[in-house]
C-alpha positions in Angstrom: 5.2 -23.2 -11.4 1.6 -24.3 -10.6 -0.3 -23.2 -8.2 -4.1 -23.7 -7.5 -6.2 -21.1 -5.3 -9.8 -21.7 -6.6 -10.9 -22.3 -9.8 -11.9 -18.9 -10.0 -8.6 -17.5 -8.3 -5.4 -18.6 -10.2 -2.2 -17.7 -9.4 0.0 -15.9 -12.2 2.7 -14.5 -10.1 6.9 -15.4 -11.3 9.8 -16.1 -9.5 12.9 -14.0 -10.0 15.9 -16.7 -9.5 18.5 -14.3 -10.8 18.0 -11.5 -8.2 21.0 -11.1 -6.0 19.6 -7.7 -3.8 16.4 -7.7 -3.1 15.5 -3.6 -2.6 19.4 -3.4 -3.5 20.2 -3.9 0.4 18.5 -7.8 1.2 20.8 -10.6 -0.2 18.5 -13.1 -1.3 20.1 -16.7 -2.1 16.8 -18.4 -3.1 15.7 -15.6 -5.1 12.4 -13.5 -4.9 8.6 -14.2 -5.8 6.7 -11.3 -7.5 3.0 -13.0 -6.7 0.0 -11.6 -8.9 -3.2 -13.2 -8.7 -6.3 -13.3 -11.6 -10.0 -13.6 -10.2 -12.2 -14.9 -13.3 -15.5 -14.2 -13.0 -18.1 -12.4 -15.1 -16.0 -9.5 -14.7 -12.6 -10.0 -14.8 -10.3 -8.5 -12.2 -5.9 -8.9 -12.2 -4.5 -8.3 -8.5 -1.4 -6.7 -8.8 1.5 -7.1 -11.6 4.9 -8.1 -11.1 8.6 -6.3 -11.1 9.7 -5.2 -14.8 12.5 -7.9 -15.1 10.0 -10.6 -15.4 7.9 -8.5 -17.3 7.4 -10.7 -20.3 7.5 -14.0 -18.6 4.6 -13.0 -16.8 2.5 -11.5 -19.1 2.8 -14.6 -20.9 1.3 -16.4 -17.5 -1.7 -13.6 -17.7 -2.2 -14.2 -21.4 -2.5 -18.2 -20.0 -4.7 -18.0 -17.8 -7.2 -15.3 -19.2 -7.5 -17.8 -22.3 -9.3 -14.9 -24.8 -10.9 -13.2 -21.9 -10.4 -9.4 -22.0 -9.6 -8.3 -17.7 -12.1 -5.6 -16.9 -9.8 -4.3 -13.4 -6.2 -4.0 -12.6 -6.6 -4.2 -8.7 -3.2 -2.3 -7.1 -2.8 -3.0 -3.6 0.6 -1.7 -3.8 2.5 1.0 -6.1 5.9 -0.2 -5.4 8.0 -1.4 -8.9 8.1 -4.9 -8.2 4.4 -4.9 -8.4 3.2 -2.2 -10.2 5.8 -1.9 -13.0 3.9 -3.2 -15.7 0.6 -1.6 -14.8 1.1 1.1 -17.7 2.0 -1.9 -20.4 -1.6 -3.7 -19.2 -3.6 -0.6 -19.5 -2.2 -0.3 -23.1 -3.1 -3.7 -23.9 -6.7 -3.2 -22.5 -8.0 0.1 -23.3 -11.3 -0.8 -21.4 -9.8 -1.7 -18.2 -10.0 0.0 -15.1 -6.9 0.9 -12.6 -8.6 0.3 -9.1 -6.4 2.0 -6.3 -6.2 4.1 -3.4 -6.4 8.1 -3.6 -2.6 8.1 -2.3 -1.5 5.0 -5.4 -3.1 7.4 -7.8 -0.8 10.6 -7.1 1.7 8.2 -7.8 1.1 6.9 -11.1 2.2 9.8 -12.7 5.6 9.5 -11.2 6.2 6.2 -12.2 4.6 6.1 -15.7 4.7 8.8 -18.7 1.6 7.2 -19.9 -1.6 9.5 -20.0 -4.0 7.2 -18.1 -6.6 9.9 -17.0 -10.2 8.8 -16.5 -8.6 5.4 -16.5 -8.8 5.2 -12.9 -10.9 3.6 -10.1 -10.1 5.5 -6.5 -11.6 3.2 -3.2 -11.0 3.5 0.3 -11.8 1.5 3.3 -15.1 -0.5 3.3 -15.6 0.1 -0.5 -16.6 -2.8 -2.9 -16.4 -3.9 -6.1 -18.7 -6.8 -7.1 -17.1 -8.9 -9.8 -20.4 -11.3 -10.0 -20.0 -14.2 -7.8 -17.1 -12.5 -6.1 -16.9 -9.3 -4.1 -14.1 -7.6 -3.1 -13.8 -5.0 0.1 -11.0 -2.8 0.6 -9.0 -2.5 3.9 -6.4 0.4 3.9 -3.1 -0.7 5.2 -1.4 2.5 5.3 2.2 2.2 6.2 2.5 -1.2 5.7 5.1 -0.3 4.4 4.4 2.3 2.1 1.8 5.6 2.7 -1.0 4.2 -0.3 -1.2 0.4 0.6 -4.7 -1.4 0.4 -5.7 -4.5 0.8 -8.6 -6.8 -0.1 -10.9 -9.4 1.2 -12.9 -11.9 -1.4 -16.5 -12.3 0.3 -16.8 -16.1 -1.2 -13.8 -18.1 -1.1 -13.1 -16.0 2.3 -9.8 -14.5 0.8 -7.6 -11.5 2.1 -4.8 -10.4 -0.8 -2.1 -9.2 2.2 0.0 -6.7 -0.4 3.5 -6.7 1.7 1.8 -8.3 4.6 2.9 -12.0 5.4 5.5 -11.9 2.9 8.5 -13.6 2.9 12.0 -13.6 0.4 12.6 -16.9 -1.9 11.0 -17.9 -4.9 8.2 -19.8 -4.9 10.3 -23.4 -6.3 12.6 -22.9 -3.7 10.4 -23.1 -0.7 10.6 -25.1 2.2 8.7 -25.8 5.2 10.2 -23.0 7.5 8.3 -20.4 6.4 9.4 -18.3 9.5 12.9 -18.3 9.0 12.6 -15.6 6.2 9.0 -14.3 6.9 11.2 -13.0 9.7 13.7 -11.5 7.9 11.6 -9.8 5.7 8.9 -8.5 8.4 11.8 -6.8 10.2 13.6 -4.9 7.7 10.7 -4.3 5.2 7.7 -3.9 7.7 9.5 -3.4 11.2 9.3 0.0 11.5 5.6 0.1 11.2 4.8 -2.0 14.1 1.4 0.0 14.9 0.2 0.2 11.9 0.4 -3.6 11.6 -1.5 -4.2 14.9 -4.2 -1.8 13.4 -4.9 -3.9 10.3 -4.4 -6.9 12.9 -7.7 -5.8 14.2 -9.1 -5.2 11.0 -8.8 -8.8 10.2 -9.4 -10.2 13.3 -13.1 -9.1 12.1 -13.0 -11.5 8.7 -13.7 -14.9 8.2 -9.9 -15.3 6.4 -9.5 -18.9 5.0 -6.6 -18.3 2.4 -4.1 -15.2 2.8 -2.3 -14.1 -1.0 0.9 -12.0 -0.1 2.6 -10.3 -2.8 5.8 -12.0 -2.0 6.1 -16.0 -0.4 3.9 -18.7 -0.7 -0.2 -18.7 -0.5 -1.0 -19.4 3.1 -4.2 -21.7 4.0 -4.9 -24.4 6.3 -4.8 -23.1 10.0 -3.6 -19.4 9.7 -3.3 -19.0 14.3 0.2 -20.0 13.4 1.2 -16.9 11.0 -1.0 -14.8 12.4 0.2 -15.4 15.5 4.1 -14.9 14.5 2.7 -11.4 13.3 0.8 -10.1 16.3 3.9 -11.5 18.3 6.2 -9.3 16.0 4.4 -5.9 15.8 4.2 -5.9 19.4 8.2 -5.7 19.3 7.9 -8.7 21.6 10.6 -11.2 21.8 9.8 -14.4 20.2 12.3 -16.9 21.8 13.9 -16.5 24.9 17.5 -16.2 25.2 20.8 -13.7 24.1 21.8 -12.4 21.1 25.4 -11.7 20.5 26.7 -9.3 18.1 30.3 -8.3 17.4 31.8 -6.2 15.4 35.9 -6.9 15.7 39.3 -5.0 13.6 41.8 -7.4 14.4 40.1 -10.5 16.4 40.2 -9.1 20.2 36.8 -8.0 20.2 35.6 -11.4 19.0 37.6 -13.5 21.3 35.6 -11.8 24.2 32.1 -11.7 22.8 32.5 -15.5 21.7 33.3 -16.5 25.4 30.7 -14.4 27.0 28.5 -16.3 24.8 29.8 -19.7 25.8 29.4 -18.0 29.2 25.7 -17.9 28.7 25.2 -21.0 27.4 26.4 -22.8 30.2 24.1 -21.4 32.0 21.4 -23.0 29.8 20.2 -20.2 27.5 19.7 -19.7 24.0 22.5 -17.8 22.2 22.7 -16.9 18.6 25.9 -15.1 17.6 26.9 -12.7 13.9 30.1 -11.2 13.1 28.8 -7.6 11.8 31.3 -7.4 9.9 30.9 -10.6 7.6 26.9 -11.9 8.4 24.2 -10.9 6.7 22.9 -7.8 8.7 19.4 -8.3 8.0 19.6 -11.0 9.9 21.2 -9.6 12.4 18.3 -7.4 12.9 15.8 -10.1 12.5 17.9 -11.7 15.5 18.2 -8.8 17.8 14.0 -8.2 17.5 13.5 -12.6 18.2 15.2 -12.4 21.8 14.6 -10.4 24.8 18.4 -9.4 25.1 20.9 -8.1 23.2 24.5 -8.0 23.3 26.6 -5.6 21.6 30.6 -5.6 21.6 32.5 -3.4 19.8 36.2 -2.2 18.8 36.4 1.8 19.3 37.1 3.8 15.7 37.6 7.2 15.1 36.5 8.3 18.7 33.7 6.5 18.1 32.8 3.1 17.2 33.6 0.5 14.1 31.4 1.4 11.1 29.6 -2.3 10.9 28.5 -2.0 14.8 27.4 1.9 14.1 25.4 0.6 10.8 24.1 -2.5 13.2 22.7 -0.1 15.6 21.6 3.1 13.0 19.0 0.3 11.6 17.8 -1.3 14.8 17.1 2.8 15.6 15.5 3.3 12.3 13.3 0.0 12.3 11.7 0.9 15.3 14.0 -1.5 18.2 12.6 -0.9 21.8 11.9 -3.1 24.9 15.3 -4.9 25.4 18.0 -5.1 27.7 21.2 -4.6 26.4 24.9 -5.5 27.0 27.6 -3.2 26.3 31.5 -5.1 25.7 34.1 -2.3 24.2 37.6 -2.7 23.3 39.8 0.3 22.6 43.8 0.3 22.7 44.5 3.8 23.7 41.3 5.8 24.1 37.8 3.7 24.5 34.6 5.3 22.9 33.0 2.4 21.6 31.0 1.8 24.6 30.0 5.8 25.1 29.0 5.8 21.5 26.9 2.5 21.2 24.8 3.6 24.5 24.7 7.1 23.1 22.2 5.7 20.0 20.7 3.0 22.2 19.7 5.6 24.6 17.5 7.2 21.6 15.5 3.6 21.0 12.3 3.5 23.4 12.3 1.3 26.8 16.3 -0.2 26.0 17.7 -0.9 29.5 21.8 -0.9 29.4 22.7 -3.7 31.7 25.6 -2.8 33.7 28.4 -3.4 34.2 29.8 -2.0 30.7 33.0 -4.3 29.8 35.8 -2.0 29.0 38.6 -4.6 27.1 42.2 -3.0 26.1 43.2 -4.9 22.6 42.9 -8.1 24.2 41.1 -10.0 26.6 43.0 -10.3 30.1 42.1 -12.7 33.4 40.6 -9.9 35.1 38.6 -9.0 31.9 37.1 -12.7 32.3 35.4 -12.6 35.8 34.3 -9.0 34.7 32.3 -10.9 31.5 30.8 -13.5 33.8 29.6 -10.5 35.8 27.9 -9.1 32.8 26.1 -12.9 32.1 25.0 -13.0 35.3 23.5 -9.5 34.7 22.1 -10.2 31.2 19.7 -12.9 33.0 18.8 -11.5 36.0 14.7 -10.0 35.9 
């Protein structure tokens, strides 16, 4: 696949269509771009490699694209093995070449690769440069997003910033569509979420920089007008809600649970608000949490399990704790037959998420939804919208 940057800036990244788990946990239907970049000038730098299951297929883009030309800098913004896998194989190639990382990335090599590659190394921090000729490069740490030893860069003339994991997004490259959000989303939650402050910081840092074109390591090269992305991101490390309205999660043994947590939400709507709905125990959890971090309310209902509550709800709300969840109000439906713990349980770990208000009252169902059990939901919507 084709894609032009600059003349000087080509694009030799490869999509994986193959890939069923992206990080072993994120299902990933359209597949998974691993984006690598090549700035030709009169030095030559690569920015970033690719995962070693496309190894070969995108070498042979490098090879391409360098036409003869022997790369003077391997430029690694990132030391995770989807882009940095083949960084070893490249400094084989290219005896001359320089490894250009952070102080953190270079403790690491030696964990990854059994290569010697001492003195082969180029250590930078923040506001260091590295002039290429007509093109000049200035490093930005981005520590924590996501990982301790990220960088990234910012090309002086074409106005540039190479993002590492910042404004990614999951599907390859050919399968992309115009919704870029959708799975920018997806991805920012569960890969990035956690590290909401260090996003804002590097937020600032680019607020700074005249940024024309942004290169993410994963998803398509953003240019054009940027407010929009840049925009979604600010709204997102804030942990504010995106789109008002209700999200609906349910995690149900034998149906009973469901029944109640689908007409609560058909209780909502009718009173004109967005609802989005997942069955935790069949739906894609990362979206799930995507959904629980776009609106300003949550609902969570539950079947009680082991005097405590069903594994897919406990797993639901172990990674909103873990990615960082906080300024919601949340609903609480439980459903137990003999002895009810679900709803003890779930506001046990929401209590330990920052600034979660339970809304009261909590719905206490036994098996199945009864009459009285009704007018006691409609209580709870009424609650879920008031300030």
């Amino acid at each position: 696949m084709k894609i032009q940057i600059s003349d000087s800036i080509r694009y030799i990244g490869v999509d994986d269509l193959d890939l069923d788990l992206f990080e072993s946990q994120y299902v990933v239907p359209e597949g998974m771009s691993y984006n690598s970049y090549l700035i030709l000038d009169e030095k030559v730098a690569i920015m970033d490699t690719a995962d070693a299951r496309k190894g070969d297929e995108w070498h042979a883009r490098l090879e391409e694209e360098l036409q003869g030309r022997t790369p003077d800098y391997l430029v690694s913004h990132h030391m995770e093995p989807d882009h940095a896998a083949l960084i070893a194989r490249v400094a084989a190639e290219f005896p001359t070449l320089k490894i250009v990382l952070s102080a953190q990335a270079q403790k690491m090599l030696g964990q990854f690769f059994d290569a010697d590659l001492t003195g082969r190394t180029m250590v930078v921090k923040e506001g260091d440069t590295l002039c290429l000729g007509r093109h000049t490069l200035s490093f930005i740490a981005a520590p924590m997003v996501h990982w301790p030893e990220v960088l990234m860069s910012y090309e002086e003339t074409e106005k540039v910033l190479f993002a590492a994991d910042g404004f990614g997004k999951f599907g390859a490259l050919q399968n992309e569509t115009d919704d870029w959000a959708c799975e920018a989303r997806r991805y920012y939650f569960n890969i990035c979420g956690k590290y909401g402050v260090q996003v804002q910081n590097v937020l600032r840092k680019a607020a700074t920089l005249d940024i024309r074109t942004i290169c993410p390591l994963h998803g398509p090269v953003l240019s054009g007008d940027l407010t929009p992305y840049l925009k979604l991101y600010d709204t997102w490390s804030r942990y504010e809600p995106e789109t008002d309205g209700v999200f609906v999660a349910y995690a149900s043994i034998h149906g009973g649970t469901a029944q109640a947590a689908l007409r609560l939400a058909d209780m909502l709507r009718q009173k004109g608000i967005k609802v989005a709905t997942s069955d935790l125990t069949r739906d894609d959890q990362a979206e799930a949490i995507e959904d629980a971090f776009r609106y300003p309310r949550l609902v969570v209902c539950a079947s009680s399990y082991d005097a405590g509550v069903f594994p897919p709800m406990h797993d639901f709300l172990y990674h909103l704790q873990i990615k960082n969840y906080q300024r919601r109000r949340v609903g609480i439906v439980e459903n137990g037959s003999w002895a009810p713990s679900a709803g003890k349980t779930m506001r046990a770990m929401l209590e330990q998420m920052k600034d979660i208000t339970v809304v009261e009252p909590v719905v206490t169902l036994r098996s199945r939804m009864k009459e009285a059990d009704v007018a006691t939901l409609q209580t709870l919507a009424d609650a879920m919208l008031a300030e």
